[in-house]
C-alpha positions as CSV (number, residue, x, y, z in Angstrom):
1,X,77.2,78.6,97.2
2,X,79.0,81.9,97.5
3,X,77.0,82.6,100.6
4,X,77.4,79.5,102.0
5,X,81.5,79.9,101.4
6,X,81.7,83.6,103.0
7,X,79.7,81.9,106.3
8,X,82.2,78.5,106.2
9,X,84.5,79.5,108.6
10,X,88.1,81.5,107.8
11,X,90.0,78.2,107.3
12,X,87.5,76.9,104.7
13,X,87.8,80.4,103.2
14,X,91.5,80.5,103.2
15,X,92.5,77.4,101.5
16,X,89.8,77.9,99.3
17,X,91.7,81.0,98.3
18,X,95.1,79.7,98.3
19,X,93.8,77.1,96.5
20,X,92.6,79.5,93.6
21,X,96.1,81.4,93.8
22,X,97.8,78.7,93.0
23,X,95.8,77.4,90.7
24,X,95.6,80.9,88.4
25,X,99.3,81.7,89.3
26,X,101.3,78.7,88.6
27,X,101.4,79.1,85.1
28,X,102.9,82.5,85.4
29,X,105.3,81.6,87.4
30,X,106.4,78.5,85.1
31,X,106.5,80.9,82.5
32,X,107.9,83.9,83.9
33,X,107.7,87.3,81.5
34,X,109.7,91.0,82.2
35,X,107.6,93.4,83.7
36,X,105.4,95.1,81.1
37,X,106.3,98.0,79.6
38,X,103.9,101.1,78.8
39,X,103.0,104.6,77.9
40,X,101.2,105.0,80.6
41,X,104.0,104.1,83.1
42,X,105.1,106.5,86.0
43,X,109.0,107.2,86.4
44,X,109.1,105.2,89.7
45,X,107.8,102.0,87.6
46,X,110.6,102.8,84.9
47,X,112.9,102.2,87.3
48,X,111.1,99.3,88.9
49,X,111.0,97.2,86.0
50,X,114.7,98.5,84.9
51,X,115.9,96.7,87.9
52,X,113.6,93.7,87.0
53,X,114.3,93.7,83.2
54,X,117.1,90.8,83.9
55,X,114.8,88.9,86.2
56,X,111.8,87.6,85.0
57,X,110.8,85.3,87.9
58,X,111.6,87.8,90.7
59,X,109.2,90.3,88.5
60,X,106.3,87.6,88.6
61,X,107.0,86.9,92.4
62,X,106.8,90.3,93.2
63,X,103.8,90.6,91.1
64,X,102.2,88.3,93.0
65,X,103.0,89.4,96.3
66,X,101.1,92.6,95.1
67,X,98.4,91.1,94.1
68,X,98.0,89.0,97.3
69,X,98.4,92.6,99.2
70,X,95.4,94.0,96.8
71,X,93.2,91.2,97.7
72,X,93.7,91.6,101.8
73,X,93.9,95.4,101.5
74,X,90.4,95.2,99.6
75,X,89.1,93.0,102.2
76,X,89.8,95.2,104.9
77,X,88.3,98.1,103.3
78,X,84.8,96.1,102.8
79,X,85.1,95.2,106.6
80,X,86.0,98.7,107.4
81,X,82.6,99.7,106.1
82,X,80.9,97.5,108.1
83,X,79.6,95.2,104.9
84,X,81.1,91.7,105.9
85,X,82.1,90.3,109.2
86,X,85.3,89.8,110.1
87,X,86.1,86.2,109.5
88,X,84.6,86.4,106.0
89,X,87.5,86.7,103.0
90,X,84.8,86.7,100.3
91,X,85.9,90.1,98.7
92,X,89.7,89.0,98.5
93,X,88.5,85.1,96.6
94,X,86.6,87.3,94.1
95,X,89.4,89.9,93.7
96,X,92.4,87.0,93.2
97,X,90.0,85.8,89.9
98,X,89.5,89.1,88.6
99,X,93.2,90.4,88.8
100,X,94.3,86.7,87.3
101,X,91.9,85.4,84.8
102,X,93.6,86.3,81.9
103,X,97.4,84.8,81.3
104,X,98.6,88.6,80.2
105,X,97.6,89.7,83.6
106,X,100.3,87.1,85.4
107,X,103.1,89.3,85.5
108,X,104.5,93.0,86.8
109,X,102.8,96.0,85.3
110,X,101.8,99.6,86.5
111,X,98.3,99.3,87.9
112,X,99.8,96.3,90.4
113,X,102.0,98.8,93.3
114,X,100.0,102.3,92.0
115,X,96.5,100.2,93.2
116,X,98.0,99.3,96.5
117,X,98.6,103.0,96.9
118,X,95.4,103.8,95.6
119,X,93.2,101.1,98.1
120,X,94.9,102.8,101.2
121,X,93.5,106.2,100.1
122,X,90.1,104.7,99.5
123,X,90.9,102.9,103.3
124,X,92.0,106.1,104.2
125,X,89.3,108.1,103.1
126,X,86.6,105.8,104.5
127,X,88.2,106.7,108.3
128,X,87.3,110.5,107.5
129,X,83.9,109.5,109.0
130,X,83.8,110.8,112.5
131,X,86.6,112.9,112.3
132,X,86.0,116.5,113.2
133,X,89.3,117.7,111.4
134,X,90.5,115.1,109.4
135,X,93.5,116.9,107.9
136,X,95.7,113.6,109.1
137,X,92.9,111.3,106.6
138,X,93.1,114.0,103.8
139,X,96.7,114.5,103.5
140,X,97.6,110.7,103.5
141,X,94.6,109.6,101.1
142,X,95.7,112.4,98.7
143,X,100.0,111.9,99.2
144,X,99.5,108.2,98.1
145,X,97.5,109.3,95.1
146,X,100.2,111.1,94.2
147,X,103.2,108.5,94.8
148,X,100.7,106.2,93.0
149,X,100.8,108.7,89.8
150,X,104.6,107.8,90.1
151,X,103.9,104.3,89.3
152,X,100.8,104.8,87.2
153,X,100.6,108.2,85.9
154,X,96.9,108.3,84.9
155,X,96.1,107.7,89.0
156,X,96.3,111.5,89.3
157,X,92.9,111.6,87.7
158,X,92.3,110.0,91.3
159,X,92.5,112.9,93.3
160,X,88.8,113.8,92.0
161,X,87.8,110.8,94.3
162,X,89.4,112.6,97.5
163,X,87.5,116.0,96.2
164,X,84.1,114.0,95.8
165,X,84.7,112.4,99.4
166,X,84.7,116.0,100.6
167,X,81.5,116.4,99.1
168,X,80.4,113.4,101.1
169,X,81.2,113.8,104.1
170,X,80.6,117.7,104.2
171,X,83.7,119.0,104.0
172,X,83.3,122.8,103.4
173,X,86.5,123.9,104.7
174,X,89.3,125.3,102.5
175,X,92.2,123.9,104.4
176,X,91.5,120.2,103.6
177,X,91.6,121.5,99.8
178,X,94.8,123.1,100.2
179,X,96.0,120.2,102.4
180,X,94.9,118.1,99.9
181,X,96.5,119.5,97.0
182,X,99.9,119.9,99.2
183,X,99.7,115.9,99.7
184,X,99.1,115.2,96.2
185,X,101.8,117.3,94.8
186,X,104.3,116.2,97.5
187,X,105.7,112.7,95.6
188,X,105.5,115.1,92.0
189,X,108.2,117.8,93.8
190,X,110.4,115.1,95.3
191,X,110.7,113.5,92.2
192,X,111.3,116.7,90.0
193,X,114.1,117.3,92.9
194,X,115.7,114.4,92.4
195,X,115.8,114.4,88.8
196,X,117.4,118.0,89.3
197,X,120.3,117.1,91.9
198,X,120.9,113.6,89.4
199,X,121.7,116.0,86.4
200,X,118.2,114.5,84.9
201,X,115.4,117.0,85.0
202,X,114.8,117.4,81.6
203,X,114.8,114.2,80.7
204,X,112.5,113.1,83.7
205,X,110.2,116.5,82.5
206,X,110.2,114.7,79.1
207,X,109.0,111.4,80.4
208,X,106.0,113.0,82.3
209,X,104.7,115.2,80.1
210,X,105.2,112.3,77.2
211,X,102.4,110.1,79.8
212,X,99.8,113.3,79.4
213,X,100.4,114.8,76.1
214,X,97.6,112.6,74.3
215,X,94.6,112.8,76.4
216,X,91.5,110.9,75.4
217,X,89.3,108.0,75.4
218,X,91.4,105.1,73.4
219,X,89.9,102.6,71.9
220,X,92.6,101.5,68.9
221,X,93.4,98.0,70.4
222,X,90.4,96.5,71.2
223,X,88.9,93.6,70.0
224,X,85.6,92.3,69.5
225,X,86.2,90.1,72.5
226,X,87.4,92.8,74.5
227,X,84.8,95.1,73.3
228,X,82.4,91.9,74.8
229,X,84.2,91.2,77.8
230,X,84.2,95.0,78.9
231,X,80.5,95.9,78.2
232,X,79.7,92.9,80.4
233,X,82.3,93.3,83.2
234,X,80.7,97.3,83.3
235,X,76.8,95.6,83.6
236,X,78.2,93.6,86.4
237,X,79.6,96.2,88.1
238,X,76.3,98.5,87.6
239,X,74.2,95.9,89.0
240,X,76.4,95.1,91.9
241,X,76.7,98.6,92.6
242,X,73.2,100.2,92.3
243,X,72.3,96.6,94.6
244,X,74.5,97.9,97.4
245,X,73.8,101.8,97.5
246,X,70.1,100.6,97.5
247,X,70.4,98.0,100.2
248,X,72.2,100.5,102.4
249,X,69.8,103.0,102.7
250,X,68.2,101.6,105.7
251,X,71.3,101.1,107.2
252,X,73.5,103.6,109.6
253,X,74.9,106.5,107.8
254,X,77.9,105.5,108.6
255,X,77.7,102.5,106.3
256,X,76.2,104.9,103.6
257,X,79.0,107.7,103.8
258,X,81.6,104.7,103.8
259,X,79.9,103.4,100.2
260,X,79.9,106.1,98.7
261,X,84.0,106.6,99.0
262,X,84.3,103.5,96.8
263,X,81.2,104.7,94.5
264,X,83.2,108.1,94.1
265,X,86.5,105.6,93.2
266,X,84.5,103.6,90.5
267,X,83.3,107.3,88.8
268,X,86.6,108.7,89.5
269,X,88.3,105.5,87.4
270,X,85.4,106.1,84.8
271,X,86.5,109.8,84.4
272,X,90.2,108.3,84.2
273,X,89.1,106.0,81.7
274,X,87.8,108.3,79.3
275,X,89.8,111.4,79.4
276,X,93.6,109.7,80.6
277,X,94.5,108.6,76.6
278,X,95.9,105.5,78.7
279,X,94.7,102.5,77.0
280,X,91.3,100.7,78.0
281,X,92.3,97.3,77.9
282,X,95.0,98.8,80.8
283,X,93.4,100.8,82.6
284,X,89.8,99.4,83.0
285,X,92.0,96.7,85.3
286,X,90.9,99.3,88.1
287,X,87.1,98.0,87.9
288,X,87.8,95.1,89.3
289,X,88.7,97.1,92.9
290,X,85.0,98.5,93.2
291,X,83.2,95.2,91.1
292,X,84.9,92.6,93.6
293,X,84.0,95.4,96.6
294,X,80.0,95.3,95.5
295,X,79.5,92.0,94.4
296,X,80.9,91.1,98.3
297,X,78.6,93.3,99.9
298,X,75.3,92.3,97.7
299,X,76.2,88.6,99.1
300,X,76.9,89.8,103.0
301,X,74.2,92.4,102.9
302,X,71.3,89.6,101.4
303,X,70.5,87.5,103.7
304,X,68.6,84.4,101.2
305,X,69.3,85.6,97.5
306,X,69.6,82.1,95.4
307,X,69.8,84.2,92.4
308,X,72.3,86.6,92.9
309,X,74.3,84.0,95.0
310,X,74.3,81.9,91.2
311,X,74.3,84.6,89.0
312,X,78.3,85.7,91.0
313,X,79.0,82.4,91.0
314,X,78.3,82.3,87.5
315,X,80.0,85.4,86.6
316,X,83.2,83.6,88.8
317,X,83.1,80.3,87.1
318,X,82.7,82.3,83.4
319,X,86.0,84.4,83.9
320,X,87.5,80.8,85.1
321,X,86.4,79.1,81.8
322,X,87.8,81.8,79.9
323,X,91.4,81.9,81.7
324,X,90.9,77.8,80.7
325,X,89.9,78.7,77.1
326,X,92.2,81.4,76.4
């Protein structure tokens, strides 16, 4: 069925994603909640959701907008690597259930502008194929890793997937390391010069180092069902994942090198994950970038496959049941 939507034409496709939008969005917009408020929370969201505080239905509508960029941004980078065609919007349908099947995840928080940053450095870093001197590529991916830290402040664990990239695409020289780093610390010295000419820097100083100073994998929070929920979501995302690096090998290296940016993403979140101290239940939100990518390109990349078509569709309809449940 999933199949048969990606190959329905784009106007089937996009009502049938409006249609889900709606659906999984209008409660949080009758019921509009203040942007969330976290540990893990870069100085540029502080502010964001200062201004916000007062407005709980302008945080949810901007929420959403986000969320509607992630799921076209993540479309074009599964397009860009040649693993759908264009007219098919199957990777954004799957992403829009993932970022909204639970109620708590219907409203502003971190992850939501620091993973739009974050997708157009894995975009970014997918166009370093080809490029003899991609210093352009390099210092963009790594600069929006850094304003996304700003937002999200675990995202600088990120930059490890612009340094595995390297590895990928053969990148031995030192200037797109040095470039690299310049990029990545570019958002971090405009901010600390800014808190300087306000009259704020220690305070700001404070607030950064207060998002680092307990590293470690935590675990405190979670329940049973959580503990559930995120052992499947991770044999999902295995499965999916081992599927398509296996089904590409006979494909053009192009393809290959362009997979393996998002398979460096998903070990570079897993890294994130267990060494950040930013809370699982929060930060494990960035799976669904790389699960919603694979599971797309299993479906585009097999031609007849009844039973990984139903076993997605099954995984789909499950997190549905349990936004209807919960």
């Amino acid at each position: 069925m999933l199949r048969r939507l990606s190959t329905s034409g784009l106007f089937i496709q996009l009502i049938a994603f409006l249609a889900l939008a709606s659906l999984l969005w209008t409660e949080g917009l009758a019921h509009a909640l203040v942007p969330v408020r976290t540990v893990s929370e870069g100085p540029l969201y502080t502010l964001l959701a200062g201004w916000l505080s007062t407005s709980p239905t302008l945080s949810v509508i901007l929420a959403l907008v986000l969320t509607l960029s992630l799921c076209l941004i993540l479309n074009l980078i599964t397009y860009s690597a040649d693993l759908i065609s264009r007219e098919n919007i199957l990777p954004a349908t799957m992403l829009i259930v993932l970022l909204s099947w639970n109620s708590k995840l219907l409203l502003l928080h971190p992850i939501l502008p620091a993973a739009v940053l974050i997708l157009i450095a894995v975009y970014t870093l997918m166009n370093m194929y080809g490029q003899q001197d991609p210093y352009r590529q390099v210092f963009t991916a790594s600069f929006n890793i850094g304003l996304a830290s700003l937002f999200y402040f675990p995202s600088v664990y990120l930059l490890l997937m612009v340094l595995m990239s390297f590895v990928t695409f053969r990148i031995t020289s030192y200037r797109e390391w040095v470039i690299a780093f310049t990029g990545f610390l570019l958002p971090v010295i405009y901010l600390l010069s800014w808190y300087y000419l306000s009259n704020s820097f220690e305070k700001g100083l404070a607030q950064i180092i207060h998002s680092i100073e307990d590293p470690g994998l935590r675990l405190q929070h979670l329940t049973g069902i959580d503990y559930a929920w995120l052992i499947f979501m991770l044999l999902v995302l295995l499965a999916a994942g081992f599927g398509v690096v296996n089904r590409t090998q006979d494909k053009l290296i192009s393809i290959r090198k362009k997979t393996f940016v998002m398979v460096n993403f998903t070990l570079s979140v897993l890294v994130l994950i267990l060494i950040s101290g930013a809370p699982v239940e929060e930060s494990h939100q960035l799976f669904f970038f790389p699960l919603a990518f694979f599971m797309a390109a299993n479906i585009g990349l097999v031609k007849k496959s009844i039973i990984q078509d139903m076993f997605y569709l099954a995984f789909i309809l499950f997190l549905l049941a349990l936004r209807i449940i919960l």
